[in-house]
PyMOL Python script that loads the backbone (N, CA, C, O; Angstrom):
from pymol import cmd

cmd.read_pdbstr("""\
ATOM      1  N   UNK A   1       7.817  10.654  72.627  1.00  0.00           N
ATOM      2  CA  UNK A   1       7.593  12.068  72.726  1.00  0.00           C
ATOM      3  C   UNK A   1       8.910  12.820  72.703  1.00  0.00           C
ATOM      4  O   UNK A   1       9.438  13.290  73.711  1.00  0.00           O
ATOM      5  N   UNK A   2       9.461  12.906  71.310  1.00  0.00           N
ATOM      6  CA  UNK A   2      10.191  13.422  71.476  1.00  0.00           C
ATOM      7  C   UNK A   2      10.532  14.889  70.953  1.00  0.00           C
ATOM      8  O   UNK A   2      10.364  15.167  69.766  1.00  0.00           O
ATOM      9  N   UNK A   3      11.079  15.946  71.993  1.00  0.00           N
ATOM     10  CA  UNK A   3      10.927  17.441  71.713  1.00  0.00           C
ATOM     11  C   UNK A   3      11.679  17.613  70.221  1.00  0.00           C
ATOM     12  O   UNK A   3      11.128  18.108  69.238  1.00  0.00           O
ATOM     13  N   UNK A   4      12.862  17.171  70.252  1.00  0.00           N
ATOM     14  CA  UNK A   4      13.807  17.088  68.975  1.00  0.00           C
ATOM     15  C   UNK A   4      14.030  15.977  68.112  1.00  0.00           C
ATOM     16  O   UNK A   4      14.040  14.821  68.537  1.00  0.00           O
ATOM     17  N   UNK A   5      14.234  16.320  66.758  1.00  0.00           N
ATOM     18  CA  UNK A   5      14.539  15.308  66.202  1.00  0.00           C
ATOM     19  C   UNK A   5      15.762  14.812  65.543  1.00  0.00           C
ATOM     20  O   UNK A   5      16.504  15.643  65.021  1.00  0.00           O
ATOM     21  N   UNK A   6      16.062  13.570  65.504  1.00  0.00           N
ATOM     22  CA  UNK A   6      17.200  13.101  65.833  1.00  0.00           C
ATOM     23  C   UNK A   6      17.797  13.451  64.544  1.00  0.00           C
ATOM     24  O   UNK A   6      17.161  13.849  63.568  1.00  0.00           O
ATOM     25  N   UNK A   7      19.638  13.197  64.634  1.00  0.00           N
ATOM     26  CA  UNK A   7      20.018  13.820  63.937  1.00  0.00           C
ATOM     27  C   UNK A   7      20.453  13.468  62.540  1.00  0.00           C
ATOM     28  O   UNK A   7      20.694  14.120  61.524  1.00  0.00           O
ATOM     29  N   UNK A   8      20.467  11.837  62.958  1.00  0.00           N
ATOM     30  CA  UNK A   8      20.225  11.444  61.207  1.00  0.00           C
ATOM     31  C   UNK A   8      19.038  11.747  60.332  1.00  0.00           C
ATOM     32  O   UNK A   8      19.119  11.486  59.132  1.00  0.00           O
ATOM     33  N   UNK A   9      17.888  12.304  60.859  1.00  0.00           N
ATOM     34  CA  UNK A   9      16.821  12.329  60.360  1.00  0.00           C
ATOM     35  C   UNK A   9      16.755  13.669  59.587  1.00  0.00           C
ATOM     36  O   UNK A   9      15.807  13.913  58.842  1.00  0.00           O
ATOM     37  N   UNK A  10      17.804  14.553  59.781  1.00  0.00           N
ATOM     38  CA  UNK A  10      18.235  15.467  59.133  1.00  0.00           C
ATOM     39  C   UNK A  10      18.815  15.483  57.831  1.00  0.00           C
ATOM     40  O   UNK A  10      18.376  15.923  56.768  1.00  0.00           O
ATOM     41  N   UNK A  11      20.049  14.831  58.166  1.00  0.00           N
ATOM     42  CA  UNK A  11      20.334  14.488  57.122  1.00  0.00           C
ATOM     43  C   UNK A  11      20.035  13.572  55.746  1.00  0.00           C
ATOM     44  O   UNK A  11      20.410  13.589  54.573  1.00  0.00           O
ATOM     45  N   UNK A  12      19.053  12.686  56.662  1.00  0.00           N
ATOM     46  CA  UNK A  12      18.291  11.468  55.955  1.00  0.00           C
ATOM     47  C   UNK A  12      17.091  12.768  54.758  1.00  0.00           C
ATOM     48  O   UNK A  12      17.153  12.815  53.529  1.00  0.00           O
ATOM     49  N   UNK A  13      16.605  13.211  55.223  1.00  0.00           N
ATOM     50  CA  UNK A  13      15.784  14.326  54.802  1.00  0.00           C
ATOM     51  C   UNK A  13      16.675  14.899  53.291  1.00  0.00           C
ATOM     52  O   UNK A  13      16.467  14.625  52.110  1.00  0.00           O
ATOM     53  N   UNK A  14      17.639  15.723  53.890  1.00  0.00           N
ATOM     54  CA  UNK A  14      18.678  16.255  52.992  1.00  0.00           C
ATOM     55  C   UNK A  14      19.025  15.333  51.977  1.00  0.00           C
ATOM     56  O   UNK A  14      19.034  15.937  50.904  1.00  0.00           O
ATOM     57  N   UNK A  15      19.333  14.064  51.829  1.00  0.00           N
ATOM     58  CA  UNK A  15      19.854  12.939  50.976  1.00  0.00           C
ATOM     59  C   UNK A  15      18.241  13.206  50.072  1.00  0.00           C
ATOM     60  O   UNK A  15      18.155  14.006  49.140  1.00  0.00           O
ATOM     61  N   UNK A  16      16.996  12.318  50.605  1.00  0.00           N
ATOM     62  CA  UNK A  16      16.076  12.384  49.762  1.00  0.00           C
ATOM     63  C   UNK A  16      15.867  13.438  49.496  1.00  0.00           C
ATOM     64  O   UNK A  16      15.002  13.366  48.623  1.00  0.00           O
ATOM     65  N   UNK A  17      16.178  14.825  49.740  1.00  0.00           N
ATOM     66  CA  UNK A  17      15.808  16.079  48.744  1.00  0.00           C
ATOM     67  C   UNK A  17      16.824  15.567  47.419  1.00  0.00           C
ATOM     68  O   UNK A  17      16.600  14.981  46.360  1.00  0.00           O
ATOM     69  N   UNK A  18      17.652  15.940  47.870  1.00  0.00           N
ATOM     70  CA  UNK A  18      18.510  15.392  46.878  1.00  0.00           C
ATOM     71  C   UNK A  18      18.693  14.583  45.804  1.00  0.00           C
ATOM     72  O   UNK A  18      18.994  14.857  44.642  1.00  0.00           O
ATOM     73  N   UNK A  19      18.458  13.483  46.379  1.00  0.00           N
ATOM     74  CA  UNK A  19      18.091  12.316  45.579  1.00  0.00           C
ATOM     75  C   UNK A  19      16.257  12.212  44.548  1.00  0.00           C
ATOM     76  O   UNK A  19      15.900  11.332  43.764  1.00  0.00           O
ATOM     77  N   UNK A  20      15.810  12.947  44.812  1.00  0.00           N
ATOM     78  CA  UNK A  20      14.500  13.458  44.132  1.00  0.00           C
ATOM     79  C   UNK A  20      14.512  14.540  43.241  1.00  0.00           C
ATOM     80  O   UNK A  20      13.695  14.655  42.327  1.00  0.00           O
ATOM     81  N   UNK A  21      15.648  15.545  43.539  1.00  0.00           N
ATOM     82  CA  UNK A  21      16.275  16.413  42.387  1.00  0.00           C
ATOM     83  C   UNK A  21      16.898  15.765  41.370  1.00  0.00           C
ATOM     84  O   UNK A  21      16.520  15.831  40.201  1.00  0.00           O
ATOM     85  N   UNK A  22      18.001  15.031  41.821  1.00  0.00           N
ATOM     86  CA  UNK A  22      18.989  14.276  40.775  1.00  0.00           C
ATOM     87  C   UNK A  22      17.735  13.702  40.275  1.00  0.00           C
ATOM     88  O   UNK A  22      17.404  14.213  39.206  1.00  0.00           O
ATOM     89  N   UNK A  23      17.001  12.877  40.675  1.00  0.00           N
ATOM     90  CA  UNK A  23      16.185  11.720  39.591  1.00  0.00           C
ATOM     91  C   UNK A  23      15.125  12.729  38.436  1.00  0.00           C
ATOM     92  O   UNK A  23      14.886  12.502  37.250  1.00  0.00           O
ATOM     93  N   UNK A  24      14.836  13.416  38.962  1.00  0.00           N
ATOM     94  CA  UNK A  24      13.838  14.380  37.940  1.00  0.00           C
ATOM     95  C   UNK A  24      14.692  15.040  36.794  1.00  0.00           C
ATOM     96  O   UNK A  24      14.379  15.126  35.606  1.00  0.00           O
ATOM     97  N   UNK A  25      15.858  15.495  37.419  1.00  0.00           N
ATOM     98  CA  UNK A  25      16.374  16.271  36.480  1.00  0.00           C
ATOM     99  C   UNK A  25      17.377  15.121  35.516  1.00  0.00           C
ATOM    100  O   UNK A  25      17.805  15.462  34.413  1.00  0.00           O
ATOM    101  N   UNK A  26      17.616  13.983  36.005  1.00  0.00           N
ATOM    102  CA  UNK A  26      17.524  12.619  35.354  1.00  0.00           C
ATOM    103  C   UNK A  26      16.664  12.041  34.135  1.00  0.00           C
ATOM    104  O   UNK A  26      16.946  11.639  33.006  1.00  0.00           O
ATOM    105  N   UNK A  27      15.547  12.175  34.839  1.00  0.00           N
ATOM    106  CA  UNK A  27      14.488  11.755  33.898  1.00  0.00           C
ATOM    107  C   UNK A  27      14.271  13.178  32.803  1.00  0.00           C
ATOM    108  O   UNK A  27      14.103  12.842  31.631  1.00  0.00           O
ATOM    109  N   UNK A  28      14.261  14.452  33.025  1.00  0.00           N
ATOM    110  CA  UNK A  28      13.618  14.947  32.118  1.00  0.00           C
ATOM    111  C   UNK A  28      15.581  15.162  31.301  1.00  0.00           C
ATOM    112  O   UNK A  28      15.635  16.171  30.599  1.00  0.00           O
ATOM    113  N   UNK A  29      16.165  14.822  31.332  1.00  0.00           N
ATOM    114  CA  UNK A  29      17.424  14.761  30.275  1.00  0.00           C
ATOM    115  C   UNK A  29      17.302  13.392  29.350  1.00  0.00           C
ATOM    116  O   UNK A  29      17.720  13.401  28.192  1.00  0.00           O
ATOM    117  N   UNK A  30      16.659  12.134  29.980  1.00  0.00           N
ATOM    118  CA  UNK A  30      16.766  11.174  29.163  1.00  0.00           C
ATOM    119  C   UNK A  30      15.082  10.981  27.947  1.00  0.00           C
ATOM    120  O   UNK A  30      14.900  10.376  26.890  1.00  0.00           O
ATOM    121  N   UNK A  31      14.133  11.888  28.871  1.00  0.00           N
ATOM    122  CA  UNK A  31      13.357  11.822  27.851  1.00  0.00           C
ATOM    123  C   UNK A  31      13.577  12.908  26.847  1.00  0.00           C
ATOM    124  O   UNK A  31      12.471  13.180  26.380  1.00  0.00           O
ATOM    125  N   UNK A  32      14.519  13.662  26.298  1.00  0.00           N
ATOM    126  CA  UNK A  32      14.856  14.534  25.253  1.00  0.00           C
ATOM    127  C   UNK A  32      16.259  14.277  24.633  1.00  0.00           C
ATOM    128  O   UNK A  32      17.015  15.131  24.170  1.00  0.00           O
ATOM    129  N   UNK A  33      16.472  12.864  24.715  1.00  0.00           N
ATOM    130  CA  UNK A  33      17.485  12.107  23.678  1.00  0.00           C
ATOM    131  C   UNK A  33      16.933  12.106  22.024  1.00  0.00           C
ATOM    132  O   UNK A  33      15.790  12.259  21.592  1.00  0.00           O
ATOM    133  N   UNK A  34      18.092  11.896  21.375  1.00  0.00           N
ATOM    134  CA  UNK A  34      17.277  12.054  19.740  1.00  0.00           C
ATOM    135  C   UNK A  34      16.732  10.539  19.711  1.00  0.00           C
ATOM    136  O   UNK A  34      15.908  10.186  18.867  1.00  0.00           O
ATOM    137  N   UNK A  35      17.330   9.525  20.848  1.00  0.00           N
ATOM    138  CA  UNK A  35      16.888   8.513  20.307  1.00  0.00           C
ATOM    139  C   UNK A  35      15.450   8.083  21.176  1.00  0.00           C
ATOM    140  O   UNK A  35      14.588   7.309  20.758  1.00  0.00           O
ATOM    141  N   UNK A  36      15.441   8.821  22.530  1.00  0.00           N
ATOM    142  CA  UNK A  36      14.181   8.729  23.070  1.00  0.00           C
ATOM    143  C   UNK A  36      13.003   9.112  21.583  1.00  0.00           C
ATOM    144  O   UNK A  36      12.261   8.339  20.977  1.00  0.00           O
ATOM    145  N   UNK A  37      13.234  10.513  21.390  1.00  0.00           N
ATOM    146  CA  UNK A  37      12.451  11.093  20.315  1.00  0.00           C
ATOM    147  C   UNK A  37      12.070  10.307  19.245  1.00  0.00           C
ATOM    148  O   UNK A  37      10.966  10.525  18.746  1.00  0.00           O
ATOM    149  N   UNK A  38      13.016   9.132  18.645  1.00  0.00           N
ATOM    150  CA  UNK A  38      12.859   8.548  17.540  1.00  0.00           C
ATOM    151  C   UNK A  38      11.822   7.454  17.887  1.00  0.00           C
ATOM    152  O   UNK A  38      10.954   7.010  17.136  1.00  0.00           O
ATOM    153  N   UNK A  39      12.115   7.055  19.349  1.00  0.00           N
ATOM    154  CA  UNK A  39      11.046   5.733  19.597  1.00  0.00           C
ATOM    155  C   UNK A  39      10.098   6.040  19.810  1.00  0.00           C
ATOM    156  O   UNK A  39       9.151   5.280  19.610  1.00  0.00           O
ATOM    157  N   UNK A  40       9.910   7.412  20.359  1.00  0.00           N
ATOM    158  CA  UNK A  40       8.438   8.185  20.650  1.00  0.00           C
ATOM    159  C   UNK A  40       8.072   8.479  19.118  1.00  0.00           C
ATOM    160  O   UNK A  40       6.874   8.207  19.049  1.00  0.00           O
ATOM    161  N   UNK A  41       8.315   8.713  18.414  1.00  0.00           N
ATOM    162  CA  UNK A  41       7.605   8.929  16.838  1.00  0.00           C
ATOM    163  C   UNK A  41       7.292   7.695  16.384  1.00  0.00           C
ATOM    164  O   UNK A  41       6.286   7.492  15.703  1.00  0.00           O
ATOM    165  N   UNK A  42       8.278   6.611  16.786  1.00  0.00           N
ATOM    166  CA  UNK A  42       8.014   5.235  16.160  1.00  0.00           C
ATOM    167  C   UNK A  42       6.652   4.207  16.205  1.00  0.00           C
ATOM    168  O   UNK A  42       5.939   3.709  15.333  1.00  0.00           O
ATOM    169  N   UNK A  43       6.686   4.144  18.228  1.00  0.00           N
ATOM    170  CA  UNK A  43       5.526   4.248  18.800  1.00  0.00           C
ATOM    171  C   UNK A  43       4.542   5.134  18.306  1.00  0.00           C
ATOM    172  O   UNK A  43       3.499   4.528  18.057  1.00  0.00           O
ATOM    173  N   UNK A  44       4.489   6.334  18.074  1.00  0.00           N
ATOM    174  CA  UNK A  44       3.088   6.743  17.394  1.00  0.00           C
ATOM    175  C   UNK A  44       2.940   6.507  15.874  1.00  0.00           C
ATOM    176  O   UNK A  44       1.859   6.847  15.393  1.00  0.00           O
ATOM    177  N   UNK A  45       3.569   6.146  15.313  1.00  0.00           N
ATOM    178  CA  UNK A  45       3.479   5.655  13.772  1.00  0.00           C
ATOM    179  C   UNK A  45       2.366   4.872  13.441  1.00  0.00           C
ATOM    180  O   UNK A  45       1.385   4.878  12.698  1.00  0.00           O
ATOM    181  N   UNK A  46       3.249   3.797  14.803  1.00  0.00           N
ATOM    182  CA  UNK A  46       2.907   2.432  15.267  1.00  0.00           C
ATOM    183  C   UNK A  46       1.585   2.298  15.623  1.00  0.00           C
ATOM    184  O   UNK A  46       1.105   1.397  14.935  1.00  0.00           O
ATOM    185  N   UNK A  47       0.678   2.819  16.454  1.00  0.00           N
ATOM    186  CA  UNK A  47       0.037   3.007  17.066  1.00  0.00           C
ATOM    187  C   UNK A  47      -1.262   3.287  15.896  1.00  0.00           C
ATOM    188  O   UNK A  47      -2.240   2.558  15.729  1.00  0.00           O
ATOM    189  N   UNK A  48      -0.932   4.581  15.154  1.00  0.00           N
ATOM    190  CA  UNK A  48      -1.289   4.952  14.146  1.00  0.00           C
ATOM    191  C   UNK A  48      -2.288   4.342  13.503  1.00  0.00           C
ATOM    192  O   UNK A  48      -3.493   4.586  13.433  1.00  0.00           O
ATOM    193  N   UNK A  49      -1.356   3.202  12.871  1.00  0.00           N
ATOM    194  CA  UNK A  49      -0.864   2.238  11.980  1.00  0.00           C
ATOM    195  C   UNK A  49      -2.337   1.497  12.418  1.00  0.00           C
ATOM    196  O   UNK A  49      -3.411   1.583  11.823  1.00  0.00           O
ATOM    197  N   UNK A  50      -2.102   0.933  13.343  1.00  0.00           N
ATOM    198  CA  UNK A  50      -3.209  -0.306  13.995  1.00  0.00           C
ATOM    199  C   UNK A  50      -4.539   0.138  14.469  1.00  0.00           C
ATOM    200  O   UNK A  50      -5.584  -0.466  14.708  1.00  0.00           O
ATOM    201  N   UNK A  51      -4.114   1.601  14.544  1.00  0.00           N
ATOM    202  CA  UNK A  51      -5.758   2.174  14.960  1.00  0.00           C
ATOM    203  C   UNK A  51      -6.506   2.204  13.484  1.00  0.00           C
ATOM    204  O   UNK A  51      -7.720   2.271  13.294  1.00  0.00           O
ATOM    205  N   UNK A  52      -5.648   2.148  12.672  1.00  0.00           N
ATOM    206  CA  UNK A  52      -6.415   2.578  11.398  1.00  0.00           C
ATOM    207  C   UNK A  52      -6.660   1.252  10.919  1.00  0.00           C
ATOM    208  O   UNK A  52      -7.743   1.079  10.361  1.00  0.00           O
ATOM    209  N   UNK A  53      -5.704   0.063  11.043  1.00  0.00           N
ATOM    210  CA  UNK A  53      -6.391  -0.952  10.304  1.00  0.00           C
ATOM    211  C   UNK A  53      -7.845  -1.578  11.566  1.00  0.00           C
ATOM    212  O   UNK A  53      -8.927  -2.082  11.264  1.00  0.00           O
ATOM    213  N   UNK A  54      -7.352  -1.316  12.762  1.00  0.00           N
ATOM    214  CA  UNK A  54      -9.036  -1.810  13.518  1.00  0.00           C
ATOM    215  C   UNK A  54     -10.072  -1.134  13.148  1.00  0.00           C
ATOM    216  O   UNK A  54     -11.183  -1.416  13.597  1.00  0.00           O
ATOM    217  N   UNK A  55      -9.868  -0.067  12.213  1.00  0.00           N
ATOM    218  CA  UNK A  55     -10.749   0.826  12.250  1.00  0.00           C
ATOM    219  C   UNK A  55     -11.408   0.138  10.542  1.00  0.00           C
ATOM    220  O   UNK A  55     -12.516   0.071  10.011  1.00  0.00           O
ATOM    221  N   UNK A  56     -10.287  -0.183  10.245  1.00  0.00           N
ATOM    222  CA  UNK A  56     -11.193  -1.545   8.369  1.00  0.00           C
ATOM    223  C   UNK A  56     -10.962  -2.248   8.254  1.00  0.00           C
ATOM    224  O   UNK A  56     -10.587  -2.657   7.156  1.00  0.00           O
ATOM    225  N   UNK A  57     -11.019  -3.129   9.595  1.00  0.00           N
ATOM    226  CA  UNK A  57     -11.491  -4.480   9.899  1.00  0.00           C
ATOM    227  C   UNK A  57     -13.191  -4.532  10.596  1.00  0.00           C
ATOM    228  O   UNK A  57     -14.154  -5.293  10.498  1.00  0.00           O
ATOM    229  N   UNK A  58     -12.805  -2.957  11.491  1.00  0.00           N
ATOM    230  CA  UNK A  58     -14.235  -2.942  11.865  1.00  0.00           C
ATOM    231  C   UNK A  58     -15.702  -2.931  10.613  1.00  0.00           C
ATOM    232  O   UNK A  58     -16.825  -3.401  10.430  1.00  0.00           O
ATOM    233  N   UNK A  59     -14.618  -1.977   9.982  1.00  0.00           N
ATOM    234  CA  UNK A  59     -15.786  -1.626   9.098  1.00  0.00           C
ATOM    235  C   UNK A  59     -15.683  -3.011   8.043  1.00  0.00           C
ATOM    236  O   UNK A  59     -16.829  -3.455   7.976  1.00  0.00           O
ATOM    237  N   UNK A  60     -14.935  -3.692   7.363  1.00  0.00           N
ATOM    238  CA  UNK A  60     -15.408  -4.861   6.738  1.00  0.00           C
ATOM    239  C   UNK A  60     -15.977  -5.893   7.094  1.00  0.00           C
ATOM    240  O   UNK A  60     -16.445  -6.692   6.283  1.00  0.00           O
ATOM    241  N   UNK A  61     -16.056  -6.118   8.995  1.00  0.00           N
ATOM    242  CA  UNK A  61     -17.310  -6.807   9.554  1.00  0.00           C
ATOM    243  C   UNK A  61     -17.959  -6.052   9.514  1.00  0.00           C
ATOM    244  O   UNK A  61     -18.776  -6.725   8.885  1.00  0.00           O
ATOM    245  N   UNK A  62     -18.371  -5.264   9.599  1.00  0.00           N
ATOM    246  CA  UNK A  62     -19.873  -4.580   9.839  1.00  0.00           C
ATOM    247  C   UNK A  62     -20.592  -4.721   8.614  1.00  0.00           C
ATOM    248  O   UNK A  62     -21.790  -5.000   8.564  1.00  0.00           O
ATOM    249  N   UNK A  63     -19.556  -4.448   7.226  1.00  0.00           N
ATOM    250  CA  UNK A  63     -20.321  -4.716   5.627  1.00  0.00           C
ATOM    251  C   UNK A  63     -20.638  -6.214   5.486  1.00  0.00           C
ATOM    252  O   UNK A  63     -21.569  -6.777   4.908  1.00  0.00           O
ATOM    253  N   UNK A  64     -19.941  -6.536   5.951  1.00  0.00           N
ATOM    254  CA  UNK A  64     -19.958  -8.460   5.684  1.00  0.00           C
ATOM    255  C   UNK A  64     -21.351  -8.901   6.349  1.00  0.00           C
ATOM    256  O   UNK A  64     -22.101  -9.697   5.784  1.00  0.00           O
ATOM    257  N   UNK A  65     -21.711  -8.166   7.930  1.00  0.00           N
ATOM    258  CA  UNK A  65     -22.822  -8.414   8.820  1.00  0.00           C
ATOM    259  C   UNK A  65     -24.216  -8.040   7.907  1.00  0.00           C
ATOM    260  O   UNK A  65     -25.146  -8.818   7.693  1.00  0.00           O
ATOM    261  N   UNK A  66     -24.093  -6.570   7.409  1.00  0.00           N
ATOM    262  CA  UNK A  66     -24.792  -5.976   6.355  1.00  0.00           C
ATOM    263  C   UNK A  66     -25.336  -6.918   5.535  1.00  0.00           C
ATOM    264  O   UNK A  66     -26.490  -7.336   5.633  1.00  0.00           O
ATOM    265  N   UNK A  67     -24.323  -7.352   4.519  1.00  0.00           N
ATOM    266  CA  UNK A  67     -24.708  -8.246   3.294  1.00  0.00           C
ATOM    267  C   UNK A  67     -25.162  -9.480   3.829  1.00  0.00           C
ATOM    268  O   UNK A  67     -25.825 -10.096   2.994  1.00  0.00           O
ATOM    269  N   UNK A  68     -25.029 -10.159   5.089  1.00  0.00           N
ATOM    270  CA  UNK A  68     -25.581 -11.153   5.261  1.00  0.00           C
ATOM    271  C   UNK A  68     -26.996 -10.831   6.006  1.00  0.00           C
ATOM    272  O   UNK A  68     -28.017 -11.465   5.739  1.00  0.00           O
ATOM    273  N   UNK A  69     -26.972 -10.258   6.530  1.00  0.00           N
ATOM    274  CA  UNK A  69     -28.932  -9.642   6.785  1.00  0.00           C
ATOM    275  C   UNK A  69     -29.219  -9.607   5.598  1.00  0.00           C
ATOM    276  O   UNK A  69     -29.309 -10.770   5.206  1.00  0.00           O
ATOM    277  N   UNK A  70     -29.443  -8.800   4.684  1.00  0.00           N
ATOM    278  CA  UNK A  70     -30.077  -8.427   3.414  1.00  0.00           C
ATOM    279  C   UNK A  70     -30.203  -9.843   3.012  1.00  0.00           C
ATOM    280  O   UNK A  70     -31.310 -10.382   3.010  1.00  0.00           O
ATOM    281  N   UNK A  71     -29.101 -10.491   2.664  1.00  0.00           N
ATOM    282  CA  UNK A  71     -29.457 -11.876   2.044  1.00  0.00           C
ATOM    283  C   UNK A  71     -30.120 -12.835   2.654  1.00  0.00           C
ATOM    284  O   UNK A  71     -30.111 -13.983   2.210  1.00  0.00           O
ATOM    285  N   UNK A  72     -30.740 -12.512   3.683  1.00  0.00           N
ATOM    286  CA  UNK A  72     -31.279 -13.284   4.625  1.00  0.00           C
ATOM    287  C   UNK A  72     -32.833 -12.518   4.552  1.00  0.00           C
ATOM    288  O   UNK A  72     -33.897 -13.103   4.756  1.00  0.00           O
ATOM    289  N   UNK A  73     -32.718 -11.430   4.295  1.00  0.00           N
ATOM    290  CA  UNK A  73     -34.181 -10.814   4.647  1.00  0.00           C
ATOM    291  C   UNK A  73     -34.516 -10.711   3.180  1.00  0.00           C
ATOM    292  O   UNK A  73     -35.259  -9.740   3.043  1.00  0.00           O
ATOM    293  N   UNK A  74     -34.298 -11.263   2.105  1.00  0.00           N
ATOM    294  CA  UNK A  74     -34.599 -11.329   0.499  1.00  0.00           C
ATOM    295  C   UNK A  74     -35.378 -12.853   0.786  1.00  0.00           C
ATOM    296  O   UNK A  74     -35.051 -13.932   1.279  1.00  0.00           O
ATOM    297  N   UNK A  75     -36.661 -12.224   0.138  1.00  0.00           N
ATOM    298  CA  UNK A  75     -37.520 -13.152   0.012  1.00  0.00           C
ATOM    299  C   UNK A  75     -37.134 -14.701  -1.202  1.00  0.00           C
ATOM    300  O   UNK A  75     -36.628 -14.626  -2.321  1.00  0.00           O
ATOM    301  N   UNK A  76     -37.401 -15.440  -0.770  1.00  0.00           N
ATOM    302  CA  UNK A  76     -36.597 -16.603  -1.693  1.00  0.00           C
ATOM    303  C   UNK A  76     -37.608 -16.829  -2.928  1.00  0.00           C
ATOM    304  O   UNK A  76     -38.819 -16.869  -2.713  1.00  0.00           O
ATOM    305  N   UNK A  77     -37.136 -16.960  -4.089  1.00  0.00           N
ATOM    306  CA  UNK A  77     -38.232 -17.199  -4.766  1.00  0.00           C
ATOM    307  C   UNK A  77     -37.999 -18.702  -5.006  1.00  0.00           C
ATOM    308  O   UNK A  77     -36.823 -19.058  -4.926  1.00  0.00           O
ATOM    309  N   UNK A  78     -38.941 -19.669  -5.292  1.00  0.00           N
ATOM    310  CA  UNK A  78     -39.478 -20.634  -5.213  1.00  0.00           C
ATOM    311  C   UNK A  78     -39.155 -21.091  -6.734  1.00  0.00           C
ATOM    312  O   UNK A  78     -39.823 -20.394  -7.497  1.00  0.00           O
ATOM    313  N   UNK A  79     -38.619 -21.719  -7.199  1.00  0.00           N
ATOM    314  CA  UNK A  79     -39.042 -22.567  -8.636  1.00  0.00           C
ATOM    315  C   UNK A  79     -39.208 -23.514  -9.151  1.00  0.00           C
ATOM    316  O   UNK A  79     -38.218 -24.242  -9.213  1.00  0.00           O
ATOM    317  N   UNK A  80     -39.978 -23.819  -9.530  1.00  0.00           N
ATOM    318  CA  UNK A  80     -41.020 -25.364  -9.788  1.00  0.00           C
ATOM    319  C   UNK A  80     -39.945 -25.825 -11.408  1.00  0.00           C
ATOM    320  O   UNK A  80     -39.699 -25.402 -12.538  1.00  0.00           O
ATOM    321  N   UNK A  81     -39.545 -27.219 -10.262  1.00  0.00           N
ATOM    322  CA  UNK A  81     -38.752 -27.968 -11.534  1.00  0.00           C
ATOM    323  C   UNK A  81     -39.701 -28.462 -12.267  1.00  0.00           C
ATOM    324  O   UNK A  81     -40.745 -28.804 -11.711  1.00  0.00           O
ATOM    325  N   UNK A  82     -39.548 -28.606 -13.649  1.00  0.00           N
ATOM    326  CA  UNK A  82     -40.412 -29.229 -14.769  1.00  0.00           C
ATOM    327  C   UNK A  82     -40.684 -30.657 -13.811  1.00  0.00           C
ATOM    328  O   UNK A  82     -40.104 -30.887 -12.751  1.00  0.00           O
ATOM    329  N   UNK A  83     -41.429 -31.300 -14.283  1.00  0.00           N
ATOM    330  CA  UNK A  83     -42.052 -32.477 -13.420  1.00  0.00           C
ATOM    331  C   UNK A  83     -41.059 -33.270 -14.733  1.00  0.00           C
ATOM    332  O   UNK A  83     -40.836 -32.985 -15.910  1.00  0.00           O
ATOM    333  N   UNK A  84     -40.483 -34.781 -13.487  1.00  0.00           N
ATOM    334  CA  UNK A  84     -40.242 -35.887 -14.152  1.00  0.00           C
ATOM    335  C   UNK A  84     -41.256 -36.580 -14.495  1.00  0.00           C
ATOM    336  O   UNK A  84     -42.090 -36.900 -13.648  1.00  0.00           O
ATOM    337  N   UNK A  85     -41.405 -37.025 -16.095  1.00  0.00           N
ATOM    338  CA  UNK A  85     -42.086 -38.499 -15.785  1.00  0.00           C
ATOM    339  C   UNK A  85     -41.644 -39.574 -15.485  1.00  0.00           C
ATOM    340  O   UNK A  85     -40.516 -39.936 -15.820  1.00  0.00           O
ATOM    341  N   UNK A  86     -42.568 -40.382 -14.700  1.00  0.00           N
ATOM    342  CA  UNK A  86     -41.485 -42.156 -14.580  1.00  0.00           C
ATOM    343  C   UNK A  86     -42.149 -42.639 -15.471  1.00  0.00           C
ATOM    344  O   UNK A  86     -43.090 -42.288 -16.183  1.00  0.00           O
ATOM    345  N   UNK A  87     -41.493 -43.551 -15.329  1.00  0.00           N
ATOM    346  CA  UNK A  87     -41.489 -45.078 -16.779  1.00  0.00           C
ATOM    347  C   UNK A  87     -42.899 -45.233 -16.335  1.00  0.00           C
ATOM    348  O   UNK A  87     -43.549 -44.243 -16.670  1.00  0.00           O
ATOM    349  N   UNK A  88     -43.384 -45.845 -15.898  1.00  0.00           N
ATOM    350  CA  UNK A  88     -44.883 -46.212 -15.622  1.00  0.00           C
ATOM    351  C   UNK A  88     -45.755 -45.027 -16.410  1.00  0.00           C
ATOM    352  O   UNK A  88     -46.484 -45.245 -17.378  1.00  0.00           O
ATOM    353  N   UNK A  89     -45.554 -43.886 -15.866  1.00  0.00           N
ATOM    354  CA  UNK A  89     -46.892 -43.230 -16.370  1.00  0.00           C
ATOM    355  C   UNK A  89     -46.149 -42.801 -18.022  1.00  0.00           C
ATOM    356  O   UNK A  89     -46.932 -42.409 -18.887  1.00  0.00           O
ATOM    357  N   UNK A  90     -45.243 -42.864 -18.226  1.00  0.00           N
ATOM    358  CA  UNK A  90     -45.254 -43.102 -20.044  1.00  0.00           C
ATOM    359  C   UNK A  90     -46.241 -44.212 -20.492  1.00  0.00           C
ATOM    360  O   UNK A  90     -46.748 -44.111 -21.609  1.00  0.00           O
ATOM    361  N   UNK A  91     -46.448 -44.926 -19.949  1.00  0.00           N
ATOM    362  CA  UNK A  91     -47.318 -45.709 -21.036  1.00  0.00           C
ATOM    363  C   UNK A  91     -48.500 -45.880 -20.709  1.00  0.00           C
ATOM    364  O   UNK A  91     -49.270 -46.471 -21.466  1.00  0.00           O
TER     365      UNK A  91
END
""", "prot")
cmd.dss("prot")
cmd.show_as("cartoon", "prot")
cmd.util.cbc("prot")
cmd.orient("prot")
């Protein structure tokens, strides 16, 4: 129970203000590098890139799934090989 508080805890306070300014204003200087910028465009190129081919891969399974139903639900037609004769019933 204490009425006051102690006096490093002051300063301890003061440091993490501090130290939470410096880091923000840290971070928002390093994310507006030309080269941050370049990897952030790269990454979305990238990204791009792979959304579009999952996107016709999806769709060439789905045609492939397609064509194999249909060929499956096509009625088979049946065709009667000419009949062999055997040697016996020739003569």
């Amino acid at each position: 129970m204490r009425s006051q508080p102690l006096p490093g805890d002051a300063s301890r306070r003061g440091a993490d203000e501090q130290f939470k300014t410096t880091k923000k204003v840290n971070s928002e200087t390093k994310a507006n590098t030309p080269s941050r910028q370049a990897e952030a465009a790269k990454t979305a190129r990238l990204r791009a890139l792979r959304l579009a081919k999952e996107a016709a891969d999806k769709d060439t399974a789905n045609r492939a799934a397609a064509a194999a139903k249909a060929r499956r639900s096509e009625p088979r037609r049946r065709v009667r090989r000419p009949q062999v004769s055997t040697p016996s019933e020739a003569k």
